[in-house]
TILUM-299861 format. One record per residue (C-alpha): residue number from 0; residue in three letters; chain; x, y, z. Coordinates in nm, 3 decimals, padded with zeros to 5 digits, m for minus. Example, Ala and Ser with C-alpha at 12.3 -4.5 7.8 and 13.67 -1.06 7.14 Angstrom:
REM residues 2
+-----+------+------+---------+---------+---------+
! pos ! code ! unit !    east !   north !      up !
+-----+------+------+---------+---------+---------+
!   0 !  ALA !    A !  01.230 ! m00.450 !  00.780 !
!   1 !  SER !    A !  01.367 ! m00.106 !  00.714 !
+-----+------+------+---------+---------+---------+
//
This chain:
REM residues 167
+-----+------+------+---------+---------+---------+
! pos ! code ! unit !    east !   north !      up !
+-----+------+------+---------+---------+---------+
!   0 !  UNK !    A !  22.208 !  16.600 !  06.578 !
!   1 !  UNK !    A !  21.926 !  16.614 !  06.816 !
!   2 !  UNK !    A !  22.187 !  16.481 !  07.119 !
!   3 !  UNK !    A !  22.469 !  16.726 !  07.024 !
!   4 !  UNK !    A !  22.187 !  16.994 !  07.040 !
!   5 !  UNK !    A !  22.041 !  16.863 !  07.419 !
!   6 !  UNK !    A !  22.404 !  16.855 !  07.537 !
!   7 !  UNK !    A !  22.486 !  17.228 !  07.427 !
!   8 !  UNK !    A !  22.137 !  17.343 !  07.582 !
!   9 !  UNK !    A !  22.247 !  17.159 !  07.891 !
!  10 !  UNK !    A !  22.614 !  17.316 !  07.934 !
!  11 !  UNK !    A !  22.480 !  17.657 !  07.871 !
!  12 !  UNK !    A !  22.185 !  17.646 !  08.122 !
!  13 !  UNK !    A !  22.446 !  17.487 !  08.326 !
!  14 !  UNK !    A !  22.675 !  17.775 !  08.261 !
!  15 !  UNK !    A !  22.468 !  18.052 !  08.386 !
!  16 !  UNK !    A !  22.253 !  17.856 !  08.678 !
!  17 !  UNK !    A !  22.430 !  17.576 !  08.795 !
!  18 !  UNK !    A !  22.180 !  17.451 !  09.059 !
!  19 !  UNK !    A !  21.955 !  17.391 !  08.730 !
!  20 !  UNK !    A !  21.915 !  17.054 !  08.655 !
!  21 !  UNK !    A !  21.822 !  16.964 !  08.311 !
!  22 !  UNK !    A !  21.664 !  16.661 !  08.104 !
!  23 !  UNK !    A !  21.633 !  16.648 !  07.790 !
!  24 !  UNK !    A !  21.470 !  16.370 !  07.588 !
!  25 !  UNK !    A !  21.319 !  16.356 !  07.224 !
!  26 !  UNK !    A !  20.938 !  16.335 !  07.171 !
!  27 !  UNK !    A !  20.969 !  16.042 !  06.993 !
!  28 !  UNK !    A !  21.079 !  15.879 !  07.276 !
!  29 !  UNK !    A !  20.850 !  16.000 !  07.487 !
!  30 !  UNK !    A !  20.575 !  15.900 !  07.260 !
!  31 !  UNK !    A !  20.753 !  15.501 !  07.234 !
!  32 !  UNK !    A !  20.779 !  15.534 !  07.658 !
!  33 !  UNK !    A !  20.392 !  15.607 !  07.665 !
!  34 !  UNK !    A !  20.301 !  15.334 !  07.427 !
!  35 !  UNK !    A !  20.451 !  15.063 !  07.660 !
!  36 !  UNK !    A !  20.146 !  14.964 !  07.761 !
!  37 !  UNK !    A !  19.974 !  14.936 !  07.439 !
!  38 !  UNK !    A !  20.239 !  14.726 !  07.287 !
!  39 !  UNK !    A !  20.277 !  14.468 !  07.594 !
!  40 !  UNK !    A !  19.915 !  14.446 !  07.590 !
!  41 !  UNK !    A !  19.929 !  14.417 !  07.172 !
!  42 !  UNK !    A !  20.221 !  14.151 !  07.262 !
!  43 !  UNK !    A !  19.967 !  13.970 !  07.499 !
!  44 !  UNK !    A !  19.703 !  13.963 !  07.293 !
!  45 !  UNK !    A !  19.870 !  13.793 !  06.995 !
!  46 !  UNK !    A !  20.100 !  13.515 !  07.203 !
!  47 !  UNK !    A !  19.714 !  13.439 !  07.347 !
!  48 !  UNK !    A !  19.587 !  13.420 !  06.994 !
!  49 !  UNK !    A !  19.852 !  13.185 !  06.868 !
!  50 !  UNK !    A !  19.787 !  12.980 !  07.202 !
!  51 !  UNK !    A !  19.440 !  12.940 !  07.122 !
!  52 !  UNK !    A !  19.465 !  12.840 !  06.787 !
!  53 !  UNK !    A !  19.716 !  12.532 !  06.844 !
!  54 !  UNK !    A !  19.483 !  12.479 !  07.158 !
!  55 !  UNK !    A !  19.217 !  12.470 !  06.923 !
!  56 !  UNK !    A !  19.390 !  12.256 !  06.640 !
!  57 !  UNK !    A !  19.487 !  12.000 !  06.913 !
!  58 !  UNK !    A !  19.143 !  11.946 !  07.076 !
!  59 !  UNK !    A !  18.978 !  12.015 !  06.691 !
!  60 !  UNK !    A !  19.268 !  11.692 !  06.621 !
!  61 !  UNK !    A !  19.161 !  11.474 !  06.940 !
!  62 !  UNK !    A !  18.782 !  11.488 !  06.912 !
!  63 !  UNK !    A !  18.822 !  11.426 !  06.511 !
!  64 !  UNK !    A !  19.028 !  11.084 !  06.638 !
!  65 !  UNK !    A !  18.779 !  10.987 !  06.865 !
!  66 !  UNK !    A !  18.510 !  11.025 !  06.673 !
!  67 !  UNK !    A !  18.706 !  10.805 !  06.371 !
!  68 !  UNK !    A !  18.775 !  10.519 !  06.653 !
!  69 !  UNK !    A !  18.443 !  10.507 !  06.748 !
!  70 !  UNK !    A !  18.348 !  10.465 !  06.377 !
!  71 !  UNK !    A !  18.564 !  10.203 !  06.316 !
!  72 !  UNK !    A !  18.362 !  09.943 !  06.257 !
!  73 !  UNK !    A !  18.181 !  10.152 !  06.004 !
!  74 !  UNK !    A !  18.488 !  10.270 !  05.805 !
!  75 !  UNK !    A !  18.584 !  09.901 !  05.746 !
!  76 !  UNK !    A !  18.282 !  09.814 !  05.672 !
!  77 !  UNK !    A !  18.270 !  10.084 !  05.419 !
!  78 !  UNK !    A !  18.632 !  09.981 !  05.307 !
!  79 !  UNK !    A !  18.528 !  09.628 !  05.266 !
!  80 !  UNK !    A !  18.215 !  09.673 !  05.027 !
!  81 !  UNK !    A !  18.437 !  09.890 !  04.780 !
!  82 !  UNK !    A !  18.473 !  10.259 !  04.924 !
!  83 !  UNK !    A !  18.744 !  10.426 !  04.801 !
!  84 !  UNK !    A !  18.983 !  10.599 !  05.038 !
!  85 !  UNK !    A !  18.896 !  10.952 !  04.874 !
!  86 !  UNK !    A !  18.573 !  10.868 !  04.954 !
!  87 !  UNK !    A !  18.659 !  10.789 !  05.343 !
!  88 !  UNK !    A !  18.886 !  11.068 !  05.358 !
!  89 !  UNK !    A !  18.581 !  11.289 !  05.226 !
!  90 !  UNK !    A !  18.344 !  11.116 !  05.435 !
!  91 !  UNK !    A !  18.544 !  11.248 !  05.730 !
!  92 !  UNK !    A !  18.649 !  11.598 !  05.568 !
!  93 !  UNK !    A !  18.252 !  11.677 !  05.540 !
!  94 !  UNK !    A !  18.164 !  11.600 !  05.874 !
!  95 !  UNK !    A !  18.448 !  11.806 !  06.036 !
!  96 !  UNK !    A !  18.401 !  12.125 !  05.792 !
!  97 !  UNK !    A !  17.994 !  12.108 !  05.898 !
!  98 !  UNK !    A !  18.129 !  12.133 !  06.241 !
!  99 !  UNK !    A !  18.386 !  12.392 !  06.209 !
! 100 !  UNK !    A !  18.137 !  12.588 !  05.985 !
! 101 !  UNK !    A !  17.879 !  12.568 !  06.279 !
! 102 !  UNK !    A !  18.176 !  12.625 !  06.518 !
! 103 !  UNK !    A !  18.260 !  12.972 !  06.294 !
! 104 !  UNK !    A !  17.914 !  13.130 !  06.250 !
! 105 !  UNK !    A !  17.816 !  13.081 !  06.622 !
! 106 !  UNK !    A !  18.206 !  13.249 !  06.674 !
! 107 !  UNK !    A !  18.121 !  13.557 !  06.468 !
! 108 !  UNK !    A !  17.816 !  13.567 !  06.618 !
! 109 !  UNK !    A !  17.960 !  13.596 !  06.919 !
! 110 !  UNK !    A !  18.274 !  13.853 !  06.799 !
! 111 !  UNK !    A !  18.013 !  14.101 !  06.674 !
! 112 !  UNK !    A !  17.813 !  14.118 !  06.986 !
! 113 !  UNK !    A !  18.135 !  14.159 !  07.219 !
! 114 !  UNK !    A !  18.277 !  14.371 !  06.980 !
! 115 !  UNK !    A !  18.096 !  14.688 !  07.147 !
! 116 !  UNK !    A !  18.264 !  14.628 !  07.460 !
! 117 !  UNK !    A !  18.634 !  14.570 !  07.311 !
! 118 !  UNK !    A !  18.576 !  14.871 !  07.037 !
! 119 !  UNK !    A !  18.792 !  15.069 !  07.300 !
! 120 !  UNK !    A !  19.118 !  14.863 !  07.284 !
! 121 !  UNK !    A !  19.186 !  14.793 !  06.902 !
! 122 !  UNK !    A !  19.383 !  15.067 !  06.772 !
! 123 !  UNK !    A !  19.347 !  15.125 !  06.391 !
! 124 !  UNK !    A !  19.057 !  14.866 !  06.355 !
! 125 !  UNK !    A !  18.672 !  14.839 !  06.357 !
! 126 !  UNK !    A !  18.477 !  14.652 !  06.574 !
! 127 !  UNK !    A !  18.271 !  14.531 !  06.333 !
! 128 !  UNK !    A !  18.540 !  14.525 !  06.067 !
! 129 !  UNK !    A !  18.457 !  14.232 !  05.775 !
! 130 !  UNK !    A !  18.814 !  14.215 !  05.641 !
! 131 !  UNK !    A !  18.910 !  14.116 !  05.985 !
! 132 !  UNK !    A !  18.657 !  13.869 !  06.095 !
! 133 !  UNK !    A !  18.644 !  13.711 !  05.760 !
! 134 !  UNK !    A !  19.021 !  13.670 !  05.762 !
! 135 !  UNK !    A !  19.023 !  13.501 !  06.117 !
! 136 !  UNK !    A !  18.770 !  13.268 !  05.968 !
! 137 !  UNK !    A !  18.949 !  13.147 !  05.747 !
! 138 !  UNK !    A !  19.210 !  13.098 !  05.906 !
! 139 !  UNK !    A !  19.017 !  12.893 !  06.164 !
! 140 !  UNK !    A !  18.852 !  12.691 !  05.861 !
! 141 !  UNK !    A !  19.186 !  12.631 !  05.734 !
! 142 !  UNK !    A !  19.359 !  12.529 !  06.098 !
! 143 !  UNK !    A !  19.057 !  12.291 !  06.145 !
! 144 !  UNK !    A !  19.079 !  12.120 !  05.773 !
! 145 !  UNK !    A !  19.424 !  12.056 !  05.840 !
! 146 !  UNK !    A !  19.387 !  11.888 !  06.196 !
! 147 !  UNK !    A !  19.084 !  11.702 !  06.087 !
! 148 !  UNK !    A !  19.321 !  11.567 !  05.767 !
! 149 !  UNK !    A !  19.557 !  11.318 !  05.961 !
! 150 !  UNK !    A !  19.256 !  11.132 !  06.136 !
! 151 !  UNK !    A !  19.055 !  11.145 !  05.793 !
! 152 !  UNK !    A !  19.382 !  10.976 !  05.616 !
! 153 !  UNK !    A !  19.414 !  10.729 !  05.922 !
! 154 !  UNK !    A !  19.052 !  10.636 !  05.829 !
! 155 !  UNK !    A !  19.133 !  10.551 !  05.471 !
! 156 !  UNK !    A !  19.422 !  10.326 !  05.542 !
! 157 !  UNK !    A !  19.208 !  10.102 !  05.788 !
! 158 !  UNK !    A !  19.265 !  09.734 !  05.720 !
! 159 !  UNK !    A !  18.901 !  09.636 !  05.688 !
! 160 !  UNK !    A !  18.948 !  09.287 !  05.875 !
! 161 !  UNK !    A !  19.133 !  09.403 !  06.171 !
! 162 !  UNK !    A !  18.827 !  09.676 !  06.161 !
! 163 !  UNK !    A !  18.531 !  09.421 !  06.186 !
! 164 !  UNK !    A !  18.762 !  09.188 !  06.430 !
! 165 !  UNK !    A !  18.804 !  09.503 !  06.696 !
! 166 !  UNK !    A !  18.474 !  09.542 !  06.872 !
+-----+------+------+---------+---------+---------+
//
C-alpha cells in the first residue's frame, strides 16, 4: 500500500512539474538506515564477546593442564594411598572454582567502575544493571567449570606407578 501510494504521489508531481524530482521512502526505513551503525557495532560487540569467552575457556583449559602435570607426582601419590577419583576430580574442581571466583569478583569489580564510561553505548540496559552482570557471571563460572573438568578427569585416571616413575 505504502509503494502504490509513493508511486501515485510521484506521477502526479511529475504531471504538473516535470523538472521535480521526487523520493520517496518510508520512515521505517529511514529509521533501520540510521541504526546501521548501532547494529554493526551491536554485531561487533557480541562476535568479540563470544571470542573472548572460547579465548578464555582455552587458556582457563591450558593453565588447568599445566598446573595438573606439574602435580603429577602428587595425584599418584594421592591415587596410590586410596583417593578416590571423585575425590581427585574434586580436588581439582575446588582449586579452579577458587580461581575463577577470584577471577569473577575482581571482573565485576572492574565492570562497575568502567561502566560510567560505557553507560553511553548500551541501548536498553543499565550500567550498573545486576541481572546483567550476574548473568555474565555465571556464565563465566559455568565456561570455566567445564574447561577445568577434562584436566580434573585426566587427573583421576592417572596410573599411580607411571605417576611416581615420571619425575
Amino acid at each position: 500500500m505504502p509503494a502504490t501510494a509513493a508511486e501515485s504521489v510521484k506521477r502526479r508531481i511529475a504531471s504538473t512539474h516535470p523538472e521535480t524530482i521526487v523520493g520517496c521512502r518510508s520512515f521505517e526505513s529511514r529509521i533501520q538506515d540510521g541504526l546501521v551503525r548501532e547494529r554493526i557495532m551491536a554485531m561487533l560487540s557480541g562476535f568479540f564477546g563470544v571470542l573472548a569467552a572460547v579465548l578464555a575457556t582455552i587458556g582457563l583449559y591450558g593453565v588447568i593442564s599445566y598446573v595438573v602435570t606439574r602435580r603429577r607426582n602428587e595425584i599418584g601419590i594421592r591415587i596410590a594411598l586410596g583417593a578416590a577419583r571423585g575425590k581427585v576430580v574434586g580436588m581439582v574442581m575446588r582449586e579452579a572454582l577458587l580461581s575463577l571466583a577470584c577471577g569473577v569478583a575482581i571482573g565485576i569489580a572492574l565492570a562497575l567502575a568502567a561502566g560510567r564510561s560505557a553507560g553511553s553505548l548500551l541501548f536498553g540496559l543499565k550500567p550498573y544493571d545486576p541481572m546483567t552482570l550476574g548473568t555474565s557471571a555465571v556464565l563465566l563460572v559455568l565456561i570455566g567449570a567445564l574447561a577445568a573438568f577434562l584436566p580434573a578427569f585426566r587427573a583421576s585416571k592417572l596410573d599411580p606407578s607411571k605417576a611416581l616413575r615420571c619425575e
